[in-house]
C-alpha positions in Angstrom: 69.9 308.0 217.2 67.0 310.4 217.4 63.5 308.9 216.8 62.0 310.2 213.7 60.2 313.7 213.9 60.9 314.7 210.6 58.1 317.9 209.9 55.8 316.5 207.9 54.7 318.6 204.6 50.7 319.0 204.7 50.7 317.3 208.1 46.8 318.2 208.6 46.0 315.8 206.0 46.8 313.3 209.1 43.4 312.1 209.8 42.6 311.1 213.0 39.4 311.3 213.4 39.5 308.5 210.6 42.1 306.6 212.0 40.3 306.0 215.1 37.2 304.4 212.9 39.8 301.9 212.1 40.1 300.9 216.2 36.5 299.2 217.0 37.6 299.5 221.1 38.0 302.7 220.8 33.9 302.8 220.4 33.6 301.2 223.7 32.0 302.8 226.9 33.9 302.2 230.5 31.4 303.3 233.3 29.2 304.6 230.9 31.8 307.3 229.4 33.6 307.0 226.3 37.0 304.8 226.7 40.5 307.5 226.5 43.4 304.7 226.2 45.9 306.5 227.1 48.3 303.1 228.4 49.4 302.4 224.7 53.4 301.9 226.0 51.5 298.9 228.1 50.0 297.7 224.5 48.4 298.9 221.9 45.1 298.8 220.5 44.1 296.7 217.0 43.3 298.2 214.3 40.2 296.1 212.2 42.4 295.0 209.9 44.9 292.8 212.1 41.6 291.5 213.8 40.4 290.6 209.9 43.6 288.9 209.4 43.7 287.0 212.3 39.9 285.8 211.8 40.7 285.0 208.2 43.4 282.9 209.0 41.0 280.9 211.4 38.3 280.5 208.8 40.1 280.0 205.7 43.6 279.3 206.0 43.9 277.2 208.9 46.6 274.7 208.9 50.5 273.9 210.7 53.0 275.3 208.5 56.0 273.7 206.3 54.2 270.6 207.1 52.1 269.5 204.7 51.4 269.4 200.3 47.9 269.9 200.9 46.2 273.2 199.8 45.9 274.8 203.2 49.1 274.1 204.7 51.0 275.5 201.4 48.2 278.7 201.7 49.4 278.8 205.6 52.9 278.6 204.8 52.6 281.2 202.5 51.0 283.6 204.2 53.2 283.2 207.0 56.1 283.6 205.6 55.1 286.6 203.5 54.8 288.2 207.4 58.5 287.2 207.7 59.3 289.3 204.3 57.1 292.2 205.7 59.0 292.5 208.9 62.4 292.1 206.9 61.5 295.2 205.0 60.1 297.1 207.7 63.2 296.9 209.7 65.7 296.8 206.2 66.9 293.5 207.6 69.4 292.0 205.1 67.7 288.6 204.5 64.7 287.2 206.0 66.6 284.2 207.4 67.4 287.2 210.3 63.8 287.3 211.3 62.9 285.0 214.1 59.3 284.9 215.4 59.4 285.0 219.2 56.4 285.2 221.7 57.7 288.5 222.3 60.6 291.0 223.4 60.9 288.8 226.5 61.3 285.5 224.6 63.6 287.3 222.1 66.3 288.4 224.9 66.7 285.1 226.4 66.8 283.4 223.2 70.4 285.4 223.0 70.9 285.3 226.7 70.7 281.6 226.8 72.1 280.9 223.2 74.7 283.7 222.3 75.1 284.4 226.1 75.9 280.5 227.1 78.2 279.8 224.2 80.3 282.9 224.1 80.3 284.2 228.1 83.7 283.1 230.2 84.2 283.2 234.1 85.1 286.9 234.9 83.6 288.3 231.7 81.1 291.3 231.6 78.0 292.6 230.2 76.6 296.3 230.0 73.1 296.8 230.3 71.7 300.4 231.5 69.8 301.7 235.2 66.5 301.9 232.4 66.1 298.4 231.2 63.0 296.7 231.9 63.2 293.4 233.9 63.5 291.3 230.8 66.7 292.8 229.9 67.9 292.5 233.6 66.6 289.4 234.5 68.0 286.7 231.5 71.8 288.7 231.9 71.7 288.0 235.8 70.7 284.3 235.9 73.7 284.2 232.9 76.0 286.2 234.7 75.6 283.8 238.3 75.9 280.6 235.8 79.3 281.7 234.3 80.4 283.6 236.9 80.7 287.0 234.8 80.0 290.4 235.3 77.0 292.5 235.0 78.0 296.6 234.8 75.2 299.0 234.8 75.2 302.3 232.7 73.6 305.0 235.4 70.7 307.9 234.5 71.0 311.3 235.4 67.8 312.8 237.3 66.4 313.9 234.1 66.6 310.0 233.0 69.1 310.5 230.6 72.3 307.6 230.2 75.3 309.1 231.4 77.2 307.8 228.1 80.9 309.1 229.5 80.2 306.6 232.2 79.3 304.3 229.8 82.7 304.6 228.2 84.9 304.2 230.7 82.4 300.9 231.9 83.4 299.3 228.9 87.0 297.3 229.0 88.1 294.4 227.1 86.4 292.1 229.4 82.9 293.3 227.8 81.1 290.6 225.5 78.1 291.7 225.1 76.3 295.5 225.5 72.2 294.6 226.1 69.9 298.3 226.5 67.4 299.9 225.8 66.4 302.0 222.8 63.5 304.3 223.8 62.5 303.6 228.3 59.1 301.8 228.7 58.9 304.1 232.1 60.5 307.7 231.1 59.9 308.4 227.6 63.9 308.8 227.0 65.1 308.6 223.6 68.8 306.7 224.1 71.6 307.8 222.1 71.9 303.9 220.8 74.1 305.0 217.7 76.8 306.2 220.4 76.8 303.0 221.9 77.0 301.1 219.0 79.9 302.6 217.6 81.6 302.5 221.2 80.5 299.1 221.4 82.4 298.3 217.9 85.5 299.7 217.7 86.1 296.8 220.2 84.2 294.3 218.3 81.4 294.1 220.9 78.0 293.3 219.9 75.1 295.0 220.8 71.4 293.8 221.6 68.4 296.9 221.6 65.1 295.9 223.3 63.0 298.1 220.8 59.7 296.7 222.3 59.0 300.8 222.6 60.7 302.6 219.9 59.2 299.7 217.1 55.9 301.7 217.1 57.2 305.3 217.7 60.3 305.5 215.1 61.3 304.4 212.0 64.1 301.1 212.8 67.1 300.4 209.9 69.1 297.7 211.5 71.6 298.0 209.1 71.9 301.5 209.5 71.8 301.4 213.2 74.2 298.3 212.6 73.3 296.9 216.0 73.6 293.0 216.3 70.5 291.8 217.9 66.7 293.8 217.9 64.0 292.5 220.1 60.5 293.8 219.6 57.1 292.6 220.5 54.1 292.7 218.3 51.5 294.0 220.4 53.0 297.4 220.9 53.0 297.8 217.1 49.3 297.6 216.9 49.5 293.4 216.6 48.9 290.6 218.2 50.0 289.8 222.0 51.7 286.5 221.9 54.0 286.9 218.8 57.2 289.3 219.2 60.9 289.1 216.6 64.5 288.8 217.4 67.1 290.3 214.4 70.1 288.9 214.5 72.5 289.5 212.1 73.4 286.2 210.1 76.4 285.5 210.7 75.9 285.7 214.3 73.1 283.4 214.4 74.2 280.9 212.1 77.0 280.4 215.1 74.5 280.1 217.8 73.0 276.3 219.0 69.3 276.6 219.2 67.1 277.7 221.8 64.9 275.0 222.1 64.7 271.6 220.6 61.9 269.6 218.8 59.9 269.5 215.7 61.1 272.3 212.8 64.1 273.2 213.9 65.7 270.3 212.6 66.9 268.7 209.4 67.2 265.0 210.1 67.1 263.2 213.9 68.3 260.3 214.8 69.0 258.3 218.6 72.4 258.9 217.6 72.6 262.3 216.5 70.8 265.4 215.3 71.2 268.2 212.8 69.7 271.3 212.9 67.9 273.0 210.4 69.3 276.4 208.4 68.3 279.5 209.7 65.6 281.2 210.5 64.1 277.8 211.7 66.7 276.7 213.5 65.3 279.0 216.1 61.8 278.2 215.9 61.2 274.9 217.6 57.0 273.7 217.7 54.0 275.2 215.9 54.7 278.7 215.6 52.3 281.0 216.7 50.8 281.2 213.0 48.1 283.7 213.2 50.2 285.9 214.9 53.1 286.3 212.9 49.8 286.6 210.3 48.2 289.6 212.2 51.8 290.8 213.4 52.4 291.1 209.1 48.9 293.1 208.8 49.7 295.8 211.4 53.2 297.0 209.5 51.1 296.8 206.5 48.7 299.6 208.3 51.5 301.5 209.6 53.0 301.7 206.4 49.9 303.2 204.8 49.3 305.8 207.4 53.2 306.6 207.2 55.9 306.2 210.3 57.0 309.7 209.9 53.3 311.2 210.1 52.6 309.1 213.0 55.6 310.1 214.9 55.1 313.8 214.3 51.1 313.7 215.3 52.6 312.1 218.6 55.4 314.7 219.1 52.5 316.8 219.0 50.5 315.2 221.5 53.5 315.0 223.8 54.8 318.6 223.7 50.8 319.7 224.6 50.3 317.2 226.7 53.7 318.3 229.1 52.9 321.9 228.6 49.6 321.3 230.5 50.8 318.6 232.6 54.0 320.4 234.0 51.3 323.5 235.6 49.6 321.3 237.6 50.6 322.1 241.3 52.3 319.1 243.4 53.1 317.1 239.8 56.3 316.1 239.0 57.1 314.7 235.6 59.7 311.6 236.5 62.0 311.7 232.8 62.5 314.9 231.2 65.2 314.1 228.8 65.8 316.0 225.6 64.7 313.2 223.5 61.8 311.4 224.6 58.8 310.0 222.8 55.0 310.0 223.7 55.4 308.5 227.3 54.8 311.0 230.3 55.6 309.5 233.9 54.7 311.4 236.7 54.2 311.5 240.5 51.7 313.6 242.5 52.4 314.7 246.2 50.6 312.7 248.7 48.7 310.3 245.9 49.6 306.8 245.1 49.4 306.1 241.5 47.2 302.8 242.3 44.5 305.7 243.8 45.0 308.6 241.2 44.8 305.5 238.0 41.5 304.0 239.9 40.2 307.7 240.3 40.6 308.2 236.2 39.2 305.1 235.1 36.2 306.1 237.0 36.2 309.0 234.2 36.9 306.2 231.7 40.7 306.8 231.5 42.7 304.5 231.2 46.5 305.1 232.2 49.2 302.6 233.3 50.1 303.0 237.4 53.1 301.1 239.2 56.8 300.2 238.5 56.5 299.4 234.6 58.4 296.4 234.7 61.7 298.7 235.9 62.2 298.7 239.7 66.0 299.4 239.9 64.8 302.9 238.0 62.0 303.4 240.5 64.5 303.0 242.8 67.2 305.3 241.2 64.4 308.1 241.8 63.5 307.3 245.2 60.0 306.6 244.4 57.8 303.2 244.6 55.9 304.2 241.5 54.8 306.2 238.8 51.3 307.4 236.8 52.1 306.8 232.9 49.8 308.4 230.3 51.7 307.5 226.8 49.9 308.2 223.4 49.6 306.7 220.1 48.7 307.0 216.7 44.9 307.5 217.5 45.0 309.7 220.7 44.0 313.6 220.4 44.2 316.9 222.1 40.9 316.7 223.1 41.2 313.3 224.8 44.4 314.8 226.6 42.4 318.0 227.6 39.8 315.6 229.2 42.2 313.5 231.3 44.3 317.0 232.4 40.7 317.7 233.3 40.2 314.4 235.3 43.8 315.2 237.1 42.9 318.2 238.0 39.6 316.8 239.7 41.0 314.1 241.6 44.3 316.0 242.6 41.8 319.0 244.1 39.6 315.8 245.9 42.2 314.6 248.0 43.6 317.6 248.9 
């Protein structure tokens, strides 16, 4: 599925300008120069309304949830579980009992790694993840795979950092349980074809899990059109919190699957004896949850919504297509990921610079871009490179803060050489 970049009608009314008024770090001076955030794959910043939310919840509303018949606790309650119905919507999940709150995309994919994955994966099995994923779609699937002695297939990229997908198909075989990749690559940009896979993936009753920690904030999800199985996102990307992240399952799916970790809410009656679980979605949300979180996580869709998916997604098309147009002219650059579909992320090497120097060079200039292996060191590897310089762009970037770090590049590029 292609991310969203439908044209929007009257798209100067998008106000940027305005938007940004709504960041209060985006006011802030690094090195006495005005900060350009341009790192927003990395995280994102907060708008002043998830920061509201998340104070109001400490001042006013403070209390553990589905725990008590006193005022705040029911006020708590509420208001977290109003974030659950917001998220539901935001994604078209088909109940709310599908919504788990994680700590994050991480948390979410080991949830079904270690629940779905320990329950349903046989000796001599196999799971399909891609050569893109990020660590934490690696990682959980190889510590699963050595416990049950399975199988874990990779999808390969071409060198534009595209998934081969006729590979794909003849990877998959009626040995494959579980297909775990990514929708949009933290490190390239690459818009995956996940549809494709999907309805590969089904026509042999396989599930499918998307780490949509990227695409959350940069196209508009339907899970039940997409009709994948599992969704991991984290809130942070999407302009919320750090520390509170969801896993979509589809019902029937989880209902099937023993908890992830044991202890208060996640139970309906405990005894030495014996224990029984609570229904879903708490069955899967053990402790105090992170409260506030889901809280803030709830006021950043609400602030999404109101500026509108499909007007953010076009404004950062935008910034993308001028951004690579100048970007690509710069002698002894080389964009790493130029597939046909990417969103806002540009990767890119220069000769004879590390990207620790050329990222320590720019936040001199107040710039602020993401250097290294993003998380993704079996790609970094399929390129032949150690690293990458990422500049990736959100809602409240603009031409002009692109035109000052190409201006930046250009300076530090023409100093070492």
């Amino acid at each position: 599925m292609k991310a969203e970049t439908t044209i929007i009608e009257n798209a100067e009314l998008y106000d940027v300008k305005k938007i940004r008024e709504d960041f209060p770090i985006l006011k802030k001076l690094i090195h006495g120069k005005p900060l350009c955030y341009l790192d927003n794959a990395a995280t994102s910043q907060k708008p002043q309304v998830v920061i509201d939310a998340i104070n109001n919840f400490y001042l006013s509303q403070n209390a553990n949830v589905h725990r008590g018949v006193h005022h705040l606790s029911e006020v708590s309650t509420k208001a977290f579980e109003d974030a659950r119905i917001k998220i539901k919507e935001f994604i078209n999940a088909a109940s709310d009992k599908e919504i788990i709150f994680t700590r994050g995309t991480t948390e979410a994919i080991n949830l079904v790694a270690y629940s779905y994955g320990r329950k349903n994966i046989r000796e001599d099995d196999e799971i399909i993840i891609s050569h893109m994923e990020h660590h934490s779609n690696i990682v959980p699937w190889q510590i699963l795979c050595e416990e049950k002695k399975a199988k874990l297939k990779v999808i390969p990229v071409n060198d534009d950092g595209e998934l081969i997908l006729e590979e794909f198909e003849k990877l998959i075989t009626d040995k494959t349980k579980l297909v775990a990749v990514v929708y949009i690559s933290n490190s390239l940009g690459t818009i995956n074809a996940v549809d494709r896979i999907i309805a590969k993936a089904h026509q042999l009753n396989i599930p499918v899990l998307l780490d949509s920690a990227q695409a959350i904030s940069h196209t508009k999800i339907d899970v039940q059109k997409l009709d994948c199985d599992f969704l991991a996102f984290s809130g942070h990307k999407l302009y919320g919190p750090t520390g509170i992240g969801v896993l979509y399952g589809k019902e029937k799916l989880l209902d099937d699957m023993p908890p992830f970790l044991g202890g208060g809410d996640m139970i309906a009656k405990v005894t030495f004896e014996q224990t029984t679980y609570n229904e879903l979605p708490y069955k899967f949300e053990a402790g105090t949850s992170n409260i506030a979180g889901a809280i803030g996580l709830g006021a950043a869709v609400d602030y999404v919504q109101k500026i509108g998916q499909n007007s953010i997604s076009y404004h950062e098309q935008s910034l993308l297509h001028y951004a690579t147009d100048l970007i690509k002219e710069i002698k002894g650059l080389k964009i790493i990921g130029t597939a046909k579909e990417k969103c806002s992320i540009i990767s890119f090497v220069v000769d004879n610079i590390h990207p620790h120097d050329l990222g320590t060079f720019l936040d001199y200039e107040g710039i602020a871009i993401r250097t290294g292996h993003h998380c993704t060191q079996p790609l970094m590897h399929r390129f032949n490179i150690p690293a990458t310089s990422r500049a990736s762009f959100a809602m409240y970037n603009t031409k002009a803060e692109i035109d000052k770090f190409i201006s930046a590049l250009k300076t530090v590029i023409k100093e070492f050489s």
